[in-house]
LUMKOLFI-954281 format. One record per residue (C-alpha): x, z, y; residue number from 1. Coordinates in steps of 0.1 Angstrom, whole numbers, plus 5000, padded with zeros to 4 digits. Example, Ala and Ser with C-alpha at 12.3 -4.5 7.8 and 13.67 -1.06 7.14 Angstrom:
residues 2
R_x_z_y_k
R_5123_5078_4955_1 $
R_5137_5071_4989_2 $
END
This chain:
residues 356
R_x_z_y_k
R_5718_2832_3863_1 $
R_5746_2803_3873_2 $
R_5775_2800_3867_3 $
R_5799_2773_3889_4 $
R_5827_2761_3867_5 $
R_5851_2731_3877_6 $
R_5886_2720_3884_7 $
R_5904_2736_3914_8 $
R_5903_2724_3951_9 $
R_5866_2707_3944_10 $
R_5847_2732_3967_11 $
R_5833_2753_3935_12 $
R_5835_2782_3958_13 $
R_5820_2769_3986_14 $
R_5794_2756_3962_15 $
R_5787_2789_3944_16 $
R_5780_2803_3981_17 $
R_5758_2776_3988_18 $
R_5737_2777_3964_19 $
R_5735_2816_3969_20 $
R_5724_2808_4004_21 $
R_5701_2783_3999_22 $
R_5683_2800_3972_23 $
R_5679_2828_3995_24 $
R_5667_2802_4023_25 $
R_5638_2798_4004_26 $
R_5631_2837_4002_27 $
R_5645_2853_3967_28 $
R_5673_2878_3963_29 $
R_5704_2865_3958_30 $
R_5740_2880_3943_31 $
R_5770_2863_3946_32 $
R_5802_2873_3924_33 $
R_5840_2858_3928_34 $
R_5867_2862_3905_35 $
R_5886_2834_3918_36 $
R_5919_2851_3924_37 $
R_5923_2832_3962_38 $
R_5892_2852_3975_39 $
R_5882_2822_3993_40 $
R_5841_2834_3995_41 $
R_5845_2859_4019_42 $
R_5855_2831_4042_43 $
R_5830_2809_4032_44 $
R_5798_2835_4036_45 $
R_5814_2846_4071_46 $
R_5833_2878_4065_47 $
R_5863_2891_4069_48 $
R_5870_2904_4034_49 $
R_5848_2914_3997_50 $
R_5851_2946_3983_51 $
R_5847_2952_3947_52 $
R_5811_2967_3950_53 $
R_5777_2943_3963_54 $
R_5778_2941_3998_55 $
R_5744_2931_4017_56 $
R_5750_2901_4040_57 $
R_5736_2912_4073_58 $
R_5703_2890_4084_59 $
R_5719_2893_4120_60 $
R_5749_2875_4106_61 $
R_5727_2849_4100_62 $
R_5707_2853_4132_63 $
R_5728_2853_4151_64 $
R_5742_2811_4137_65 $
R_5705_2804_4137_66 $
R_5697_2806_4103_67 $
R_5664_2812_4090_68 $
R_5667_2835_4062_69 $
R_5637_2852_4042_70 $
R_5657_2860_4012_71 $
R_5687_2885_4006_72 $
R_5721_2877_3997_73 $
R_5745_2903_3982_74 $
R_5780_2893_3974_75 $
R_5811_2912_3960_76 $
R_5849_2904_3950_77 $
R_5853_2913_3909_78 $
R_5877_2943_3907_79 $
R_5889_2940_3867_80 $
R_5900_2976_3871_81 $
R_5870_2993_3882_82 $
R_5848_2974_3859_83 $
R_5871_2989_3828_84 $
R_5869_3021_3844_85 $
R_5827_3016_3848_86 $
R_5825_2998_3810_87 $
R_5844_3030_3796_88 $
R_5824_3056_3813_89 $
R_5793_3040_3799_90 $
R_5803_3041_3765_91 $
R_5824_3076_3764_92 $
R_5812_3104_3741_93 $
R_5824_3127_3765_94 $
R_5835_3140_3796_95 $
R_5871_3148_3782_96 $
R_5874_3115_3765_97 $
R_5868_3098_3795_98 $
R_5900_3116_3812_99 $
R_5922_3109_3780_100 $
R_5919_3069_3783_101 $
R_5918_3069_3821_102 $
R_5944_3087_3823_103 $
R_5967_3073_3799_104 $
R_5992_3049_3810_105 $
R_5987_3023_3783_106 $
R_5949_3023_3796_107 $
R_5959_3013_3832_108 $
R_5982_2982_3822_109 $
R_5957_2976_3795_110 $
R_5926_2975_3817_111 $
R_5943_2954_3847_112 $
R_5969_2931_3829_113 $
R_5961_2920_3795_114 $
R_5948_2884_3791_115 $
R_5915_2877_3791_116 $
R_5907_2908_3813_117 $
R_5894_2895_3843_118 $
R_5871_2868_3827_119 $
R_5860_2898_3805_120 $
R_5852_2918_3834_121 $
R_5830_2890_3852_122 $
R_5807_2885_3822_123 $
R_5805_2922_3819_124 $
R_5795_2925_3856_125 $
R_5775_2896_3850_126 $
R_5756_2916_3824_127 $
R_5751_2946_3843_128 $
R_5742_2932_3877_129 $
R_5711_2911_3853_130 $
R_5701_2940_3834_131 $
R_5703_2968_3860_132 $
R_5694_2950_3892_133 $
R_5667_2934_3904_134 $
R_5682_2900_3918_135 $
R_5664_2866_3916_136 $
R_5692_2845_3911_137 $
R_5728_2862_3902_138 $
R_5758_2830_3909_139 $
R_5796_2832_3895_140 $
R_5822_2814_3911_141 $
R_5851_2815_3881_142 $
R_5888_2806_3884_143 $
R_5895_2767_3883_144 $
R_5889_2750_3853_145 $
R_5910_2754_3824_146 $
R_5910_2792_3830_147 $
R_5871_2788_3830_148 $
R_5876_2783_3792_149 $
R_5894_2817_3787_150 $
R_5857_2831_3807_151 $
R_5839_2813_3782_152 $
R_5861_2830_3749_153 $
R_5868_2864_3765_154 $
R_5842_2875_3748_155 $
R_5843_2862_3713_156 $
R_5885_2869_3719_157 $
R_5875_2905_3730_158 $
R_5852_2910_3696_159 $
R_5879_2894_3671_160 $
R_5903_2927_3687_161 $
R_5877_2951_3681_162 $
R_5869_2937_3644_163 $
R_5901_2926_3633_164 $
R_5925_2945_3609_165 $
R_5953_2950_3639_166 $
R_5930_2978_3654_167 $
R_5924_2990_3622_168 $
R_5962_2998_3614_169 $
R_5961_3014_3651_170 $
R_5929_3035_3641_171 $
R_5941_3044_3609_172 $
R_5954_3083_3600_173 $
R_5990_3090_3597_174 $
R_6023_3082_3618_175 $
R_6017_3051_3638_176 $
R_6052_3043_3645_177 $
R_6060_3047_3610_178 $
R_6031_3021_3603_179 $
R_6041_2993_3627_180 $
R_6080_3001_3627_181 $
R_6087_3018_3591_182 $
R_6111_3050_3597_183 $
R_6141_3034_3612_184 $
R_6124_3018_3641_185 $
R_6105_3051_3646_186 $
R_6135_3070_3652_187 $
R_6149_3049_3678_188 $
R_6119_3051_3698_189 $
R_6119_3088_3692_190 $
R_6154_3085_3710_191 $
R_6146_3063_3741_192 $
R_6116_3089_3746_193 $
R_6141_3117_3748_194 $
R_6169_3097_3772_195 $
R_6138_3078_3792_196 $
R_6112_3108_3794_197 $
R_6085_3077_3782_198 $
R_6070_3084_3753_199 $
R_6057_3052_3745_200 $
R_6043_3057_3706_201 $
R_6026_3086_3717_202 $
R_6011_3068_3750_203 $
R_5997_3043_3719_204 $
R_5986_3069_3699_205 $
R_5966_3092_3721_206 $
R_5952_3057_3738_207 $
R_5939_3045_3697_208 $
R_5924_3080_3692_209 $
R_5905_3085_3724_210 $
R_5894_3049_3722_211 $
R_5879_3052_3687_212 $
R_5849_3068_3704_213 $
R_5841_3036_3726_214 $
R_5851_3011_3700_215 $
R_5816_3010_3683_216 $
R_5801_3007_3718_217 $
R_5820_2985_3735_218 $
R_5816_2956_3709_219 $
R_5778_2958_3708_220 $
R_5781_2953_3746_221 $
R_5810_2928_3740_222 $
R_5782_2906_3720_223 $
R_5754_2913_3741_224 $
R_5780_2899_3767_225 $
R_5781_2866_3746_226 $
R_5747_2865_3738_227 $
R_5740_2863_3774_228 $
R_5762_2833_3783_229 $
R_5740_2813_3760_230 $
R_5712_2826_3773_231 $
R_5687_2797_3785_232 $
R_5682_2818_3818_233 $
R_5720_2811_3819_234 $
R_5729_2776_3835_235 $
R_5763_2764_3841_236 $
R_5771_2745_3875_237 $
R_5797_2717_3870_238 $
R_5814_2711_3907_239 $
R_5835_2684_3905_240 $
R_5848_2657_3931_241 $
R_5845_2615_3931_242 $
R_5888_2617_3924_243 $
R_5900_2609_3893_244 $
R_5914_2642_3875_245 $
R_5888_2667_3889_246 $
R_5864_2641_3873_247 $
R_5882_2641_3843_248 $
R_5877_2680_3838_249 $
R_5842_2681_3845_250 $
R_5836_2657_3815_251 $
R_5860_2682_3799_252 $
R_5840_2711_3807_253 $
R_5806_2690_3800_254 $
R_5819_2685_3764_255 $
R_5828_2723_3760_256 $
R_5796_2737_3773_257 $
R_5778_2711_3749_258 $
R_5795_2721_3718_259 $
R_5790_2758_3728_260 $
R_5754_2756_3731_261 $
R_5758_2769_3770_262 $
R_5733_2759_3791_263 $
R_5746_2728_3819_264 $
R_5723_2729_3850_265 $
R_5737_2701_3869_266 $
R_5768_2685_3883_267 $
R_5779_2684_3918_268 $
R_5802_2659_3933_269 $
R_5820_2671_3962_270 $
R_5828_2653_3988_271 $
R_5823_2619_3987_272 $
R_5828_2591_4008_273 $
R_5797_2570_4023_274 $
R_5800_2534_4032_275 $
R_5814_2527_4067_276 $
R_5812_2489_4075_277 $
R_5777_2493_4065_278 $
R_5777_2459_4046_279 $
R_5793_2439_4073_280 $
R_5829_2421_4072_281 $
R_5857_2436_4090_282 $
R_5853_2410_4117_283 $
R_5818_2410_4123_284 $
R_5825_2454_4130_285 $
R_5855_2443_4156_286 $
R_5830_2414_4176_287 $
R_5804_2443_4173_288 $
R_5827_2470_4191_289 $
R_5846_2451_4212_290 $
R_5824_2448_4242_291 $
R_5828_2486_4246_292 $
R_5861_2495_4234_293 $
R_5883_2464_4236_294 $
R_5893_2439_4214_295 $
R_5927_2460_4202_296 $
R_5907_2490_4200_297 $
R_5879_2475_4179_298 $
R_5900_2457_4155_299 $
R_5917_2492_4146_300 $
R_5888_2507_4142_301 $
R_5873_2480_4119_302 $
R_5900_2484_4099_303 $
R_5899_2521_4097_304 $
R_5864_2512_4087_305 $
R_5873_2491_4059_306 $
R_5896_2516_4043_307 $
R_5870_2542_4042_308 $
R_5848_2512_4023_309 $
R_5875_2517_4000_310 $
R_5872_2549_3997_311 $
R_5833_2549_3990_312 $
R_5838_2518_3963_313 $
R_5858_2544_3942_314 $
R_5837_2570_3949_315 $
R_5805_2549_3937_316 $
R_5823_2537_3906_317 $
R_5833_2574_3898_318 $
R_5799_2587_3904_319 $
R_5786_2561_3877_320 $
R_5813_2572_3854_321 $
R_5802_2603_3854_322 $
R_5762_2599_3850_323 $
R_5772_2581_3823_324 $
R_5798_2606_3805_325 $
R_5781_2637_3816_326 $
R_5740_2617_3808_327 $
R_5732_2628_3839_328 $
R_5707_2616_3860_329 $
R_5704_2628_3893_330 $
R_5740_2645_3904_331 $
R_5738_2668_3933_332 $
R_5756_2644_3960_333 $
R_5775_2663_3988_334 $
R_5793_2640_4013_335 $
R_5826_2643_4024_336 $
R_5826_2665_4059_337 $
R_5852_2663_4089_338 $
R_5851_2703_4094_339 $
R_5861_2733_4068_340 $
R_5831_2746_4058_341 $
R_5836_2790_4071_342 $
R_5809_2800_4083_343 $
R_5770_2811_4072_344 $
R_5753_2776_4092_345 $
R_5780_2749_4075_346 $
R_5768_2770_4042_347 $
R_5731_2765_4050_348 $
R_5741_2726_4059_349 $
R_5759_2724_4029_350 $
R_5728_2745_4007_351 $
R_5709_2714_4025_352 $
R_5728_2688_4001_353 $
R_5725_2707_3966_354 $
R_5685_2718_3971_355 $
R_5671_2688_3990_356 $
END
């Protein structure tokens, strides 16, 4: 399993389809999974749009651009709602508890809007899509950096709910307004759900009683969930780019996975700039070109030249940073490309740079 995790704007997704193609270039079966919330992979692997359930990238999609392709690749769009819904149906006693908390409105905001959910719902699709599926390789493209953090804690977040004393006061026996509010508060809300028609106390308290079936469950799934980001068959992707803050938060993340005990499986640098004047001086590129384009020509594009040397001495110096800060190696080196990369051959061309 891989996870891609890095700053925003790097190419992470791009990256994360990549890799997804490329591994299935070389014949396995291959999931891909966004929760980026711009939906940029759909794009990048060809299509038009993700839906929240695998779809099967047609080999005549890849035909048809002249890609040779062995393998499979399934990719899918993370739907935070449905995977609730799925997670809950799982772990329901019953039939008629499974209406109660999908049909209750604290459920729905619950499910879709409380923090953490959506990084919840990726490892928990993560975990099913390894355990119940029969993929070679499974690749997550997460949100941009810092929110790849709240990924990493959703579940140790999720379990600290489900263990802690708040859920116990909501679980408990007896009046639940009277036990968060004390009598006065209780009759107020007793009034706003007579003038509104919401009765928001007993939303909470039919949600806390139909959810006390699936609390027991959902928490040994919650730390099977961890458990499995620290898997060793887990590796986490680092996409970064040669510019300075991007790099920045890929030493970031590097520190975090560290201290974590998450596997890193290498660092991509997006991207980068390659020498232009190829060693010569500006003036020796201008007598070079001139005889074909003309000494006014030439010297502008010598000095064009010479600012994209610039360019490539930064990159260089970042890239050494980095091997240094991250002790790696070998970084995956992608160069910096003159086209957007949307469609399934600039995938494969870009697959070509991380799996050369």
């Amino acid at each position: 399993m891989c996870v891609c995790v890095g700053a925003g704007g790097v190419g992470k997704t791009t990256a994360a389809a990549a890799l997804a193609v490329g591994m299935a270039m070389r014949g396995h079966k291959v999931a891909v999974v966004t929760i980026d919330p711009a939906r940029r992979l759909a794009a990048a692997l060809g299509m038009r749009r993700l839906e929240g359930e695998l779809v099967r990238i047609k080999p005549s999609a890849f035909e048809a651009q002249r890609v040779s392709m062995p393998g499979e690749v399934w990719a899918m769009t993370l739907d935070v709602k449905r995977t609730f819904d799925e997670i809950v149906a799982r772990l329901a006693p019953d039939e008629r508890t499974l209406k109660e908390i999908l049909a209750n409105p604290i459920y729905g905001e619950l499910s879709s809007a409380v923090a953490g959910a959506q990084e919840l719902s990726a490892v928990a699709k993560l975990y099913e899509l390894s355990h119940e599926h029969d993929f070679d390789l499974i690749v997550l493209d997460t949100p941009p950096s810092r929110n790849a953090l709240d990924f990493l804690e959703a579940p140790t977040r999720l379990l600290g709910f489900l263990e802690g004393r708040a859920l116990k006061v909501f679980l408990a026996p007896g009046g639940l307004a009277a036990r968060l509010f004390g009598r006065p508060t209780a009759i107020v809300f007793a009034i706003f759900a007579r003038v509104t028609g919401v009765d928001l106390l007993g939303d909470l308290s039919a949600f806390f009683r139909s959810l006390a079936g699936v609390i027991d469950g959902f928490g040994a799934r919650t730390r099977r969930v961890a458990a499995l980001l620290r898997d060793p068959a887990t590796v986490f992707m680092i996409t970064t780019s040669p510019e300075s803050e991007p790099a920045r938060e890929a030493a970031f993340l590097a520190r975090t996975l560290d201290a974590r005990g998450m596997r890193r499986g290498g660092l991509i640098i997006n991207r980068v700039h390659s020498y232009a004047l190829e060693g010569h001086s500006v003036e020796r590129v201008r007598e070079l070109l001139a005889p074909a384009a003309g000494e006014r020509l030439a010297a502008r594009a010598a000095a064009n030249l010479a600012d994209f040397d610039v360019l490539a001495e930064r990159d260089r110096r970042a890239i050494a940073r980095l091997q240094r800060e991250l002790h790696v190696a070998h970084p995956l080196l992608v160069p910096h490309l003159d086209h957007d990369v949307q469609d399934l051959a600039a995938l494969a061309r870009f697959a070509g740079y991380l799996l050369s």
